[in-house]
N, CA and C atoms as an extended XYZ file, in Angstrom:
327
Properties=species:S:1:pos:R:3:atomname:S:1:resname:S:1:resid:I:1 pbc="F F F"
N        67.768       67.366      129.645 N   UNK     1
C        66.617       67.703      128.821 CA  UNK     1
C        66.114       66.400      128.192 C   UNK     1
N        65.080       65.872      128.709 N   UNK     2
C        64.135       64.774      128.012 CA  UNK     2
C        63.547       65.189      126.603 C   UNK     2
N        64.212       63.942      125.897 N   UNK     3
C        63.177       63.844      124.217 CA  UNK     3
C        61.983       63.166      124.523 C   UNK     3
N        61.328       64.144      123.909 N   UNK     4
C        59.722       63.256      123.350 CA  UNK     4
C        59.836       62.030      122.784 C   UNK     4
N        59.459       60.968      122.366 N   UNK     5
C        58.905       59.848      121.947 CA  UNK     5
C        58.436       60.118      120.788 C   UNK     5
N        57.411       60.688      120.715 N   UNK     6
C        56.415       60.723      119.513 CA  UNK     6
C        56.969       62.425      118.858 C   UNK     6
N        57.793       63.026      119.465 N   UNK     7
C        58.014       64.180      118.415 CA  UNK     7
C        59.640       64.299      119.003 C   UNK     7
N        59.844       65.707      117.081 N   UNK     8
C        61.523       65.464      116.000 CA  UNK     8
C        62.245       66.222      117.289 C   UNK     8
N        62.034       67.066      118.125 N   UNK     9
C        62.814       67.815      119.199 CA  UNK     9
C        62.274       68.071      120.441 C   UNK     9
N        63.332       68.632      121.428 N   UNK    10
C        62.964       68.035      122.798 CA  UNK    10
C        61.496       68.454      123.140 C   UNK    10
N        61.349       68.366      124.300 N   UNK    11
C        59.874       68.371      124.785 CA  UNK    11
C        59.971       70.235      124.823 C   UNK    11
N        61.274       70.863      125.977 N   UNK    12
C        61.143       72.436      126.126 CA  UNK    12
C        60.927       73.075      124.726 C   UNK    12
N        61.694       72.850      123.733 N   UNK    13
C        61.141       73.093      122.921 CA  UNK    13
C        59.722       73.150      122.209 C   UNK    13
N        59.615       72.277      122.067 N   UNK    14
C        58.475       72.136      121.284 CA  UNK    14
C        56.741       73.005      122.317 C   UNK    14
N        57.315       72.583      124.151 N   UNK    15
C        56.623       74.136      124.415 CA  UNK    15
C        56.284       75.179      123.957 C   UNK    15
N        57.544       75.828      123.838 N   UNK    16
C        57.724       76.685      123.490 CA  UNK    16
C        56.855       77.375      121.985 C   UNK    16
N        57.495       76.368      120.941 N   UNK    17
C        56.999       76.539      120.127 CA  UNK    17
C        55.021       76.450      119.591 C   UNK    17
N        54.585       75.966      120.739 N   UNK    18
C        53.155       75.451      121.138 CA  UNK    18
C        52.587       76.694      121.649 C   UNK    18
N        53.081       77.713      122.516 N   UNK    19
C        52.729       78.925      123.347 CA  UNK    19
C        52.140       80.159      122.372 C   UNK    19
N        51.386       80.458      123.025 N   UNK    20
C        50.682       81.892      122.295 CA  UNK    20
C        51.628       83.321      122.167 C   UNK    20
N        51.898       82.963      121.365 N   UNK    21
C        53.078       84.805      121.539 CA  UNK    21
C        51.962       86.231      122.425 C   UNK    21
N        52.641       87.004      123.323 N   UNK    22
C        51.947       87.676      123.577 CA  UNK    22
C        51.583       89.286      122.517 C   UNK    22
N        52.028       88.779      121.678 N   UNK    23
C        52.090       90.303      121.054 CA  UNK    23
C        51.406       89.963      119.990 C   UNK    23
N        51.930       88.894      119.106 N   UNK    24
C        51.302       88.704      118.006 CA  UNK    24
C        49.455       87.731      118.073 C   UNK    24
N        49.206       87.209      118.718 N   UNK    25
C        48.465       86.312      119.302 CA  UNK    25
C        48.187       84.707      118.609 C   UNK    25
N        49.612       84.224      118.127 N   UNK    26
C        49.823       83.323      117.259 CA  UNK    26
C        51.107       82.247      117.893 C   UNK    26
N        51.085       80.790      117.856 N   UNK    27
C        52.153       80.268      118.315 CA  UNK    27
C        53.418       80.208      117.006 C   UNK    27
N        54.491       80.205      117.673 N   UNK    28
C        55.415       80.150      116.158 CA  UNK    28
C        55.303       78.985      115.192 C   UNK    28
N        54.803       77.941      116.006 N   UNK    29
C        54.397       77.103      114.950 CA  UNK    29
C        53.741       77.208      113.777 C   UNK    29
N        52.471       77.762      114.654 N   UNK    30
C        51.124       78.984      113.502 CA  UNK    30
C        52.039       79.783      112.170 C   UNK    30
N        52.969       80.569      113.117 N   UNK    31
C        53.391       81.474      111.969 CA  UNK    31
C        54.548       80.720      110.845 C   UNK    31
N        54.901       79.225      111.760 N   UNK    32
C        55.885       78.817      110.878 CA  UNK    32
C        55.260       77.890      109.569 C   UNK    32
N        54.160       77.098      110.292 N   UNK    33
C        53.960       76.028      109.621 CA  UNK    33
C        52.678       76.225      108.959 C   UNK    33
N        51.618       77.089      109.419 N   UNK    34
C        50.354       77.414      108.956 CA  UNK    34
C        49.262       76.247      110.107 C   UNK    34
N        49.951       76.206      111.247 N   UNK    35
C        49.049       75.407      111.690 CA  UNK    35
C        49.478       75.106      112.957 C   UNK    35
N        48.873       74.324      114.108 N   UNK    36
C        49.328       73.941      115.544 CA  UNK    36
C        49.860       72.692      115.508 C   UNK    36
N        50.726       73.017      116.493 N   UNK    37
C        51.898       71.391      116.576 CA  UNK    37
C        50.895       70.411      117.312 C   UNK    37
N        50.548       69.100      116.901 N   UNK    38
C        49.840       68.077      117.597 CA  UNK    38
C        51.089       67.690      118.468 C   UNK    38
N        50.208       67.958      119.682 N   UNK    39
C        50.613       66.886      120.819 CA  UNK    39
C        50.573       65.470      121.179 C   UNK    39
N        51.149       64.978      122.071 N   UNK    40
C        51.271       63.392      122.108 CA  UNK    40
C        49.772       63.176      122.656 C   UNK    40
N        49.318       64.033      123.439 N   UNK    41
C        47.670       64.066      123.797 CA  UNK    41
C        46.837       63.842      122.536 C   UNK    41
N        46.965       64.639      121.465 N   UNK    42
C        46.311       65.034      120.429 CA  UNK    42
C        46.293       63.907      119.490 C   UNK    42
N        47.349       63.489      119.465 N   UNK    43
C        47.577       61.739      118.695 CA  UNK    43
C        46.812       61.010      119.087 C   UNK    43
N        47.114       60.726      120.958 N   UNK    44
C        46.387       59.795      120.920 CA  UNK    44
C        44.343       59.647      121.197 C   UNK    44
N        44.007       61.318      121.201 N   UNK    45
C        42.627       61.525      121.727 CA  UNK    45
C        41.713       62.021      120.907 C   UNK    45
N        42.619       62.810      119.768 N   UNK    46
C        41.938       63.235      118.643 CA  UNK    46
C        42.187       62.457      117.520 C   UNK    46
N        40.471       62.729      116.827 N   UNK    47
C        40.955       61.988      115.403 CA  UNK    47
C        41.418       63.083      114.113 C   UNK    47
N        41.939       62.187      113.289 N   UNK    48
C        42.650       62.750      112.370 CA  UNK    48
C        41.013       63.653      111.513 C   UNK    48
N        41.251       65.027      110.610 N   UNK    49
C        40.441       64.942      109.763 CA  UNK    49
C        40.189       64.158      108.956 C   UNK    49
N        38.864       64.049      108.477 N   UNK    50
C        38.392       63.167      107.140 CA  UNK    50
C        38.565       63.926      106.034 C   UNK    50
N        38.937       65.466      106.060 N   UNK    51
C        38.831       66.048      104.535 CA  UNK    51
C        40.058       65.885      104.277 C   UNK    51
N        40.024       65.203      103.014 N   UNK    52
C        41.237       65.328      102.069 CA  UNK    52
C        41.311       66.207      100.696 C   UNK    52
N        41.984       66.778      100.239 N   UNK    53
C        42.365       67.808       99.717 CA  UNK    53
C        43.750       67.220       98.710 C   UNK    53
N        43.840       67.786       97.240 N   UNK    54
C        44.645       67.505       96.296 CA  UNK    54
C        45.877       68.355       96.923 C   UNK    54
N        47.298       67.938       96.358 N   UNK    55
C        48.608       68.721       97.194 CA  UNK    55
C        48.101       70.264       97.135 C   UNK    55
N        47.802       70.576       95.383 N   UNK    56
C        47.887       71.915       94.461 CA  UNK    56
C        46.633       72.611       96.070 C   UNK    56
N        45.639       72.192       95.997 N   UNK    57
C        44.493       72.889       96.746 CA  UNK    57
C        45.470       72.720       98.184 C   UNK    57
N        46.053       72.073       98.831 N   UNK    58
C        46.214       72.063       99.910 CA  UNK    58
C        47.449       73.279       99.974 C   UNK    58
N        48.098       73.595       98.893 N   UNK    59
C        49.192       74.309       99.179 CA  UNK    59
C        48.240       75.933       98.815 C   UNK    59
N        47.450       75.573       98.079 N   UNK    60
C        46.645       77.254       97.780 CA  UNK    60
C        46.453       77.597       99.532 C   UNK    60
N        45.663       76.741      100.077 N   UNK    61
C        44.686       76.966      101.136 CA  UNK    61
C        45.904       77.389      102.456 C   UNK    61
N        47.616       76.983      102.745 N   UNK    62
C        48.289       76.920      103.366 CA  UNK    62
C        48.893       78.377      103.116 C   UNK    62
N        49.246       78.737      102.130 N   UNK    63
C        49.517       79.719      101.786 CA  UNK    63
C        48.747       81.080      101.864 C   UNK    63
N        47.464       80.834      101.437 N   UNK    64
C        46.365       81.678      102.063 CA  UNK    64
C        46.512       81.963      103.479 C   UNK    64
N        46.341       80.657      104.406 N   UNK    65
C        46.542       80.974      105.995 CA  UNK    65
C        47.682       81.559      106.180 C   UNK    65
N        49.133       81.403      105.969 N   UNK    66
C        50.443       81.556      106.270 CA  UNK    66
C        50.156       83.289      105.948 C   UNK    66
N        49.985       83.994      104.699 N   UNK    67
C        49.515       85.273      104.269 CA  UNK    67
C        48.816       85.958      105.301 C   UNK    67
N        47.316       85.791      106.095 N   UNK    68
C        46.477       85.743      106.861 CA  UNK    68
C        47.207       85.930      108.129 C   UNK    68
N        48.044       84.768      108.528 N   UNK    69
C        48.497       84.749      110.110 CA  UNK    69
C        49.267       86.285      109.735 C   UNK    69
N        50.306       86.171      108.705 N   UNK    70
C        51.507       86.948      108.631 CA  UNK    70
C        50.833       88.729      108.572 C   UNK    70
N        49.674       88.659      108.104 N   UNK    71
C        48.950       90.094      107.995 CA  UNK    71
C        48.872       90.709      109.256 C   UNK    71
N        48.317       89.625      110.135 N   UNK    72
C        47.525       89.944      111.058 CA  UNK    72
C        48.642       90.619      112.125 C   UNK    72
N        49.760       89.666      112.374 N   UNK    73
C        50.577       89.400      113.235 CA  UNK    73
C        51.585       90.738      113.188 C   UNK    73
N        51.477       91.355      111.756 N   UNK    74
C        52.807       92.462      111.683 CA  UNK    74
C        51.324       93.727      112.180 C   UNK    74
N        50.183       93.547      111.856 N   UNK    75
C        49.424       94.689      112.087 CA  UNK    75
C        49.133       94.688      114.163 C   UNK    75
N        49.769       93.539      114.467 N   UNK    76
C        49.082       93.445      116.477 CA  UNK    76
C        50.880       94.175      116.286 C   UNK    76
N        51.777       94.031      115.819 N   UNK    77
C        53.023       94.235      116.141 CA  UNK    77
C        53.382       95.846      116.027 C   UNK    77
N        52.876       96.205      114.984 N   UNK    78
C        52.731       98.361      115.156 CA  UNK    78
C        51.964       98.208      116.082 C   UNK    78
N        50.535       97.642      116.580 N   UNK    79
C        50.138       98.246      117.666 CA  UNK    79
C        50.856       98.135      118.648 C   UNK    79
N        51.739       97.289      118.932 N   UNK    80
C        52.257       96.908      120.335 CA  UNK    80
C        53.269       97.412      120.402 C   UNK    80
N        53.945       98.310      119.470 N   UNK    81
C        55.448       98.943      119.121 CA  UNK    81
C        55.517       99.690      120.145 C   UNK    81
N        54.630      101.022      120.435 N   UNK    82
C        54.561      102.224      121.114 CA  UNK    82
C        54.527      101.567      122.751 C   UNK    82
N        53.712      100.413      122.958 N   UNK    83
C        53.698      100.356      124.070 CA  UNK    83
C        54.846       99.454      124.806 C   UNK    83
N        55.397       98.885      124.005 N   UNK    84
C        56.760       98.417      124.517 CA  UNK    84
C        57.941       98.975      124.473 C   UNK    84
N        57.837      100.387      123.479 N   UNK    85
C        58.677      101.329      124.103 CA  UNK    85
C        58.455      102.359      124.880 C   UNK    85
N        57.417      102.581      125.200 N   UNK    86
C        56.612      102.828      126.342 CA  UNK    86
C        57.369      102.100      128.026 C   UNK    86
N        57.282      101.019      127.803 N   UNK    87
C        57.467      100.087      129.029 CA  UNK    87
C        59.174      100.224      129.390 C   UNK    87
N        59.749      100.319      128.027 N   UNK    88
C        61.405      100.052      128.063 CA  UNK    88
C        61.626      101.147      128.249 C   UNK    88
N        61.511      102.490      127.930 N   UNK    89
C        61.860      104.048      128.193 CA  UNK    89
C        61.253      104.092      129.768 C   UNK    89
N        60.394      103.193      130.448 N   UNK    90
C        60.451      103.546      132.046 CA  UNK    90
C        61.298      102.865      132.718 C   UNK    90
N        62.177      102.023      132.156 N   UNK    91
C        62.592      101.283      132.715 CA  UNK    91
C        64.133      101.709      132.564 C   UNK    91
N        64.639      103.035      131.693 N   UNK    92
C        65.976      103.093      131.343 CA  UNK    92
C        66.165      104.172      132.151 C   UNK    92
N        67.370      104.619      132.713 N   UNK    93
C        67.496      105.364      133.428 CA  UNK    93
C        67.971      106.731      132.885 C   UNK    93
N        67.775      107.540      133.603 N   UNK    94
C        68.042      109.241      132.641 CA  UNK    94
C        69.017      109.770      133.483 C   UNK    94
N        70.198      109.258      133.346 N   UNK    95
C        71.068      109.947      133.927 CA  UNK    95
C        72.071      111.215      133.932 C   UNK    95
N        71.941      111.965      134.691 N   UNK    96
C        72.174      113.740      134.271 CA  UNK    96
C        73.850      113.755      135.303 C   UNK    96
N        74.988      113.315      133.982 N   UNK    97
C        76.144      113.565      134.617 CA  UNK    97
C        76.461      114.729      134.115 C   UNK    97
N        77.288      115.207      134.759 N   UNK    98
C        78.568      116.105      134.096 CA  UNK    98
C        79.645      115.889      134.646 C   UNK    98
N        80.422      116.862      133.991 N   UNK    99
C        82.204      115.929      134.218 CA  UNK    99
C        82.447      116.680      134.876 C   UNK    99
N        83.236      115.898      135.708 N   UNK   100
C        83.476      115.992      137.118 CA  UNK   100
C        82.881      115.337      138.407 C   UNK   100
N        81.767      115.231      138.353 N   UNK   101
C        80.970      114.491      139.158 CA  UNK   101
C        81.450      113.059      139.190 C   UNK   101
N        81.330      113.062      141.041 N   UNK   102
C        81.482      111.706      141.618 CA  UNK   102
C        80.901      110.525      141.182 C   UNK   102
N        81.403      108.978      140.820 N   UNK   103
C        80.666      108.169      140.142 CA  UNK   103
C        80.829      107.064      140.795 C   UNK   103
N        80.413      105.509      141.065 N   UNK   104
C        80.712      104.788      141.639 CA  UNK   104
C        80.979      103.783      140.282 C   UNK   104
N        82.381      103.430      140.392 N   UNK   105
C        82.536      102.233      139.292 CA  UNK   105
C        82.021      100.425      139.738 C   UNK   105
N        81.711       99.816      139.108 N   UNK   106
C        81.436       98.447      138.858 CA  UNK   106
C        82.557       97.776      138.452 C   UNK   106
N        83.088       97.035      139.186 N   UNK   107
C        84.078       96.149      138.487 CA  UNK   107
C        83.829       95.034      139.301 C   UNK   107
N        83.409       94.024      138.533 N   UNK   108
C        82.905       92.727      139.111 CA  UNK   108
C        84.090       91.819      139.027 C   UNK   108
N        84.790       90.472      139.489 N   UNK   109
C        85.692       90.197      139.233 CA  UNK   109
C        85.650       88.502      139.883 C   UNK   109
């Protein structure tokens, strides 16, 4: 596993953490940090903002978003509840034993 250069953990990681969740429609970064992880692209192609902001206002405005993502993200998550147990109840099997009936055991070894 190759480290990044310009970022604190490996590269799979930080994928990861970059990716759009499919349920919530937010990367965990979003939901962790209030914001998107800059890439080594992003360093070197984008410029930094010019607005600067006092800590006090910058922590109102972070907190606001973090609130915002976190609203949004638990309200896509009831919607998506039903249909992912939806998906997992087709996928479990309904099996109608009774005792006595022939069974084939698994023993892997």
């Amino acid at each position: 596993m190759a480290l990044d250069i310009l970022g604190p953990f490996p590269v799979t990681t930080k994928g990861n953490r970059s990716a759009d969740h499919e349920v919530t429609g937010f990367t965990p970064a979003d939901m962790l940090f209030g914001r998107t992880l800059r890439m080594p692209c992003d360093i070197f192609f984008v410029r930094p903002s010019d607005t600067s902001s006092s800590p006090n206002e910058y922590l109102n405005n972070l907190e606001a978003r973090l609130e915002s993502v976190h609203a949004f993200a638990r309200e896509r998550i009831k919607l998506a509840s039903p249909r992912m147990k939806t998906l997992y109840d087709c996928g479990a099997a309904n099996h109608h034993l009774n005792v006595g009936d022939q069974v084939w055991i698994y023993n892997p070894k």
